[in-house]
N, C-alpha and C positions, 0 to 999 in steps of 0.2 A: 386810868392807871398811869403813873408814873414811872419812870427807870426805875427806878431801887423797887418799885412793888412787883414791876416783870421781873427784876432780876431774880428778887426774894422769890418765886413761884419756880423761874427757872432754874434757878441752881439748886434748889430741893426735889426738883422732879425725875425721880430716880429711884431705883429698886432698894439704894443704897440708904439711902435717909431715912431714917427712925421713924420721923412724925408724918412720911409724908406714904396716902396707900392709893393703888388704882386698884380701883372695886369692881366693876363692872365695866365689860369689851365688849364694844357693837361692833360687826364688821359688815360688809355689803358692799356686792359687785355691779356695778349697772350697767347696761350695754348703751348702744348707741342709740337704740328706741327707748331709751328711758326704761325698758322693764326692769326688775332687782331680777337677777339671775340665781345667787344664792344671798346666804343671811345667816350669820353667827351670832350668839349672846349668850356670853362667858364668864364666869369667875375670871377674872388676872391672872391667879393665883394658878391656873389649871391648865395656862396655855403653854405649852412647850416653849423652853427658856429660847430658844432660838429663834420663835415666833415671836415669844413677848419682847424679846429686845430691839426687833425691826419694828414695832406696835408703836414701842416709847417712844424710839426715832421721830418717826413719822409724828406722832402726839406733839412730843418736845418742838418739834420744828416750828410750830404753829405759834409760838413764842417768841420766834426769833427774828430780826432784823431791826432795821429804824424804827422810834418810835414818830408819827406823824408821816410814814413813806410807807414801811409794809407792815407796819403795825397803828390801826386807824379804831380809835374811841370814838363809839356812840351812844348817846343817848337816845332812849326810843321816847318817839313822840307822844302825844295823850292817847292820840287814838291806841295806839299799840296796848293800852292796860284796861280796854272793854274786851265783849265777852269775843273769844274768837283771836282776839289782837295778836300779836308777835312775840310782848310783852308776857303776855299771861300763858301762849303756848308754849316756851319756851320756862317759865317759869312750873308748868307742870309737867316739864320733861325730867325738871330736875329734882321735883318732890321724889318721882318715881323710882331716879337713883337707876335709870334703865333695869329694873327689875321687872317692869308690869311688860307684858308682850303687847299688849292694845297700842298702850303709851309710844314705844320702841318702831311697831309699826306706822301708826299717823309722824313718829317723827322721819322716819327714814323716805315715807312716801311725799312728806309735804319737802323736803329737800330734792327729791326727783322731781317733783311738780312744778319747783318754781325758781330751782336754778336751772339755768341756762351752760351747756357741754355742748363743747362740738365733736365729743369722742367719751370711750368709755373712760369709765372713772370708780374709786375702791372709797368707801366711805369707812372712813375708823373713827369713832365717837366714845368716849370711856367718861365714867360718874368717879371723881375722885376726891380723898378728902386731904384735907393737909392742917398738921394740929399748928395751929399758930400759939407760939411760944412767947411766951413776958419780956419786955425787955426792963432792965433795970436804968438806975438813972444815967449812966454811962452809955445807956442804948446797947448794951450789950445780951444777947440771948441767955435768960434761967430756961431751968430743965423744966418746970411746970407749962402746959399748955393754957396760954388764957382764953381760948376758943377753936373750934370746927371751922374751914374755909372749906363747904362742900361746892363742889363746880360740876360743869361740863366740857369736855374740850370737843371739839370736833374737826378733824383732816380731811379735805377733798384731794386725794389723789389721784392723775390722772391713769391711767393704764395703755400703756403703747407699746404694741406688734414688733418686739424684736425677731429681724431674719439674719443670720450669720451666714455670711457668704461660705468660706470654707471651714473645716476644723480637720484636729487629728482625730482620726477615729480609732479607737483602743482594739476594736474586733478586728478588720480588716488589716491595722498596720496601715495605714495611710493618708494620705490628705485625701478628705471629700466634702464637697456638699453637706451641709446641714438638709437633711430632710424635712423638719420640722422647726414651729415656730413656739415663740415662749412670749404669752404678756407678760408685762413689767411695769410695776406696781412704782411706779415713779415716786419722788418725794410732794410732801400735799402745795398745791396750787393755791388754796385758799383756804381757809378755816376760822375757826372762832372761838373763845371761851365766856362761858357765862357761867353765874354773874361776874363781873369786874372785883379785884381788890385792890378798893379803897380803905385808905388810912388801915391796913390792915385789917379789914374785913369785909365781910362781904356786901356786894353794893347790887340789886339785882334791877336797878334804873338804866343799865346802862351794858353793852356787849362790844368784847375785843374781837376785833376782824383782823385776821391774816391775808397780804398780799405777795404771791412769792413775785408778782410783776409790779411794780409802785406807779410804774406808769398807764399800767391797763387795769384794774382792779374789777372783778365780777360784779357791777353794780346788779345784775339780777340779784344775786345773793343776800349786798348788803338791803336791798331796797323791797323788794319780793321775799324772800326768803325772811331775814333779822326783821323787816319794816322799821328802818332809818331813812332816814334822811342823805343822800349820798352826796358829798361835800367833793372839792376837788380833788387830785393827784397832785402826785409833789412835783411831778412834770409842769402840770396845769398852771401851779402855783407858783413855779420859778416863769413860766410863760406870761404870768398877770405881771410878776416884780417886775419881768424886761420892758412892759407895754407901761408901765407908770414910769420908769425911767427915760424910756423913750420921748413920754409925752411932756414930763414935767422937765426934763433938762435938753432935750432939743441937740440945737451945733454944741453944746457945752458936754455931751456923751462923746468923750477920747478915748484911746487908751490910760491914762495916766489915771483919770477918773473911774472909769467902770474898775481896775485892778483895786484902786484907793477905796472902793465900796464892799468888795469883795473882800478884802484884807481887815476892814473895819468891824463887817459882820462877820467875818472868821472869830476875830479877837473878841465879840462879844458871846461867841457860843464857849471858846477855851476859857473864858472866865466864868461860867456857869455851867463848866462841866461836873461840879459835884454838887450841883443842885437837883431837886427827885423833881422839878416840872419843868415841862418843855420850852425852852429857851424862842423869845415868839416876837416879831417888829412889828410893831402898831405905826400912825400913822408921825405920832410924835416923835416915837424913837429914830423911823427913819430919816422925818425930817433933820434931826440930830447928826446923824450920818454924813447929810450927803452935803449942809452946811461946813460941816468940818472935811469934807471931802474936796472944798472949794466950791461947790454951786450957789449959784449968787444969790440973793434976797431975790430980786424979781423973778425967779424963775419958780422959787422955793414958794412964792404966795399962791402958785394954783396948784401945790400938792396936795390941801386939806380937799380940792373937788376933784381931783385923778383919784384919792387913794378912794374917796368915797363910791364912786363909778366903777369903780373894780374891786371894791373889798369888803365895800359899806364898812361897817364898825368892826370886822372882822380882823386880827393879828395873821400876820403870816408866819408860817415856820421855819425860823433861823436857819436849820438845816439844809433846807430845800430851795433857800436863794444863793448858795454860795458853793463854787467849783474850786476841785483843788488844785487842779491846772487852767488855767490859762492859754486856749488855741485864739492863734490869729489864722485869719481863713481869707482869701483871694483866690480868684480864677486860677486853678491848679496850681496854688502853693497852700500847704496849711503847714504852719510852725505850733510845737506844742513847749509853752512854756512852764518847768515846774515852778511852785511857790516862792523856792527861794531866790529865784532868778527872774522874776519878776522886774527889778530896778536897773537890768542889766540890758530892757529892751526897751528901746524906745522911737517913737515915729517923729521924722526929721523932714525937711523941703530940703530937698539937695539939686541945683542945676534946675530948681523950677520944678521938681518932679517930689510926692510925694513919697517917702523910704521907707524899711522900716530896719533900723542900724539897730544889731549884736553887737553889746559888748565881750571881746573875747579876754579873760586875764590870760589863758595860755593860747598861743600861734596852733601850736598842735589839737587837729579834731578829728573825727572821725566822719568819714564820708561812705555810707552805704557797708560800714561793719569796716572797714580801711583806715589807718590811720595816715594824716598826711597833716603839711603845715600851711598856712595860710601868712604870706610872707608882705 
């Protein structure tokens, strides 16, 4: 799935939109031994308007953020579509429309079975449809539906022991102690929708995994649970770019150069920001880069066997190699430089010693929230 197909999903998902309905609400509370405590399966439509709108919440959340950081496409592998597979169970969850109790239970039990919590956790799972509407030559929405996008969403949310130290208490007239404790139904950790929509419709080859952490992601879930293939973090992947940079450009990694690479692929993601696929540096593109970046031919000949040894034929994602600040970092100093002020620093030899000189346009700065001048 692409931006404009999340979006299209997410900004119709709402009580509020015509074509779009939640049909069926699983809920389920798990403890810390994995037992399911309780178990709900609802009409939508039946659940107290106060209930169902922390429900959407939660659902909608599972939608949202990067896509290729906490929003991660899978294809499931061959084996996943024999009998038994990941593929084809997850595919009869959604024939079911969560109406069958059998279906409802092997799903809820094979997600306690084979994710992995280190605390209790609230499962919300709902069967929803969404009338996908014509677009005209314009690309603009008619009012006729040219097909059903039935799905599944499902939120792992964790659940954590809130203890409130004091309150007022209304009986007595006073400050006291909380005598009691309240779980708390956090917003979801992890989640998923199936099938995918592609080209605006439904794709059931492939499952959208939710990470609310992009650096830690539940590979139990995606690997165990979904059975995909679990590819790296955006962490992982900005950690592979700095180890090919390292190795391909060597003393020729300065500051002038590493901002100049940063800056480059900045400008190549703002130029395909209104494109619907993910904006991605292969091994050509970078070398493109880091040439016009100043890095020399001789150094640029052993990129095609770095990028190969950390990427294989693999694109990295734009995103996830490029910072919007700028820290430089020495033994107890760290300077954080924003975007725009990037050309304003630079590393000098002064007296034999290496610098690193601010340019200041005005004398007056601020020292520790203090303004003072610098004469």
């Amino acid at each position: 799935m692409n931006k404009k197909e999340i979006n299209e999903i997410k900004k119709n998902f709402s009580d509020d939109c015509g074509f779009f309905t939640v049909n069926h609400v699983v809920t389920a509370f798990v403890d810390a031994e994995k037992n399911i405590k309780c178990k709900t399966n609802q009409l939508y439509n039946i659940i107290p308007q106060e209930e169902s709108e922390l429900i959407m919440i939660n659902l909608k959340k599972v939608l949202s953020g990067k896509i290729g950081s906490n929003l991660l496409e899978y294809a499931f592998p061959k084996d996943a579509y024999l009998e038994g597979g990941a593929q084809q169970f997850l595919y009869g969850v959604l024939k079911s429309k969560l109406t069958d109790d059998e279906a409802v239970d092997n799903f809820l039990n094979a997600i306690v079975e084979k994710v992995e919590y280190i605390s209790t956790y609230t499962i919300f799972a709902a069967h929803c449809t969404y009338s996908v509407l014509n677009k005209n030559k314009m690309g603009e929405l008619e009012d006729e539906a040219e097909s059903d996008y039935n799905f599944i969403i499902t939120a792992i949310c964790p659940v954590n022991l809130r203890i409130d130290g004091l309150i007022y208490n209304e009986e007595i007239n006073s400050i006291a102690k909380k005598e009691s404790s309240d779980r708390i139904v956090e917003l979801p950790s992890d989640g998923f929708l199936y099938p995918l929509f592609n080209d605006r419709a439904a794709d059931v080859n492939g499952v959208l995994y939710y990470t609310k952490n992009a650096k830690k992601p539940n590979t139990s879930m995606i690997e165990d649970f979904l059975g995909c293939e679990f590819v790296m973090t955006s962490q992982n992947e900005k950690e592979t770019f700095h180890s090919i940079l390292n190795n391909v450009c060597g003393e020729e990694l300065d500051y002038d150069l590493i901002t100049t690479v940063n800056d480059k692929i900045q400008t190549i993601i703002d130029q395909s920001a209104h494109e619907t696929e993910v904006t991605t540096i292969d091994n050509n593109k970078l070398s493109s880069i880091l040439w016009e970046a100043g890095v020399s031919q001789e150094k640029l000949e052993n990129l095609p066997k770095v990028y190969d040894q950390h990427m294989g034929d693999k694109p990295m994602t734009a995103v996830n190699l490029v910072d919007k600040k700028t820290v430089l970092t020495v033994p107890s100093i760290t300077v954080n430089i924003g975007k725009d002020a990037v050309d304003k620093v630079k590393t000098q030899v002064i007296d034999g010693r290496k610098c690193l000189v601010i340019a200041l346009d005005d004398p007056e700065i601020s020292i520790n929230g203090l303004e003072t001048k610098i004469e």
